[in-house]
N, C-alpha and C positions, 0 to 999 in steps of 0.2 A: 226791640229797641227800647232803652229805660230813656225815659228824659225828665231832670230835674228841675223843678222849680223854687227861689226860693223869694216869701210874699214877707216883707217886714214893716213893722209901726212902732218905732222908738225901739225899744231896749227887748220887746219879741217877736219873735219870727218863726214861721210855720214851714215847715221844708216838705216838700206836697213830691213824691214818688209816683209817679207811675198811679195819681189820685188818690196815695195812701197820706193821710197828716203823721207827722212823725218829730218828734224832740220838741227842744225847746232852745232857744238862743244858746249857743254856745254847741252844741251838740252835732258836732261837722261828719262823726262819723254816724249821725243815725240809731248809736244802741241805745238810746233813752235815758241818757245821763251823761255828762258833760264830765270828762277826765281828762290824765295827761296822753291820750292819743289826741284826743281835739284840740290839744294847748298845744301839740307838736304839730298837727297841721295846721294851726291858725301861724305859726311860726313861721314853716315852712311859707306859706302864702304871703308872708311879710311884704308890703309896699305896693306901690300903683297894680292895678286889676289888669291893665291894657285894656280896659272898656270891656270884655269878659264877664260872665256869672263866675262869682268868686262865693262859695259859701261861706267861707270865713269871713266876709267884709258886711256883716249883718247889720250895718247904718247903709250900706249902699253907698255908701259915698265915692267908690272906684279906688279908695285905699286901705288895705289892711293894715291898720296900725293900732294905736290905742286904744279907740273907744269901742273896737272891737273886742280888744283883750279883754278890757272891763264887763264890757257884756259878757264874754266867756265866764271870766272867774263869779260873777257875779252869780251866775247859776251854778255853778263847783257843784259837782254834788250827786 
């Protein structure tokens, strides 16, 4: 059984696997760099969490919206 977690403070966030650290904000799929697979799941995930772990919502605020986007692109790369 994998279970994620993910620990965020402002604009980065540590995505902890299975007690592995991995990515960096924006990086929803894990392979160590923030591309358009993460901007199409941060998509995908668009709007209220239902109270949920939402990796895309990397302010925690329970909504995928903007200032996640911005986090993403902000790390492009």
């Amino acid at each position: 059984i994998s279970t994620t977690f993910v620990l965020s403070s402002g604009p980065i966030a540590v995505l902890l696997n299975d007690g592995v650290s991995v990515g960096v904000t924006g990086d929803i799929d894990g392979d160590g760099h923030v591309a358009v697979p993460d901007l199409l799941a941060l998509l995908a995930a668009w709007g209220p969490t239902g109270g949920g772990c939402q990796l895309a919502d990397f302010d925690l605020d329970g909504i995928v919206g903007v200032p996640d986007l911005l986090f993403l692109l902000a790390n492009w790369g």
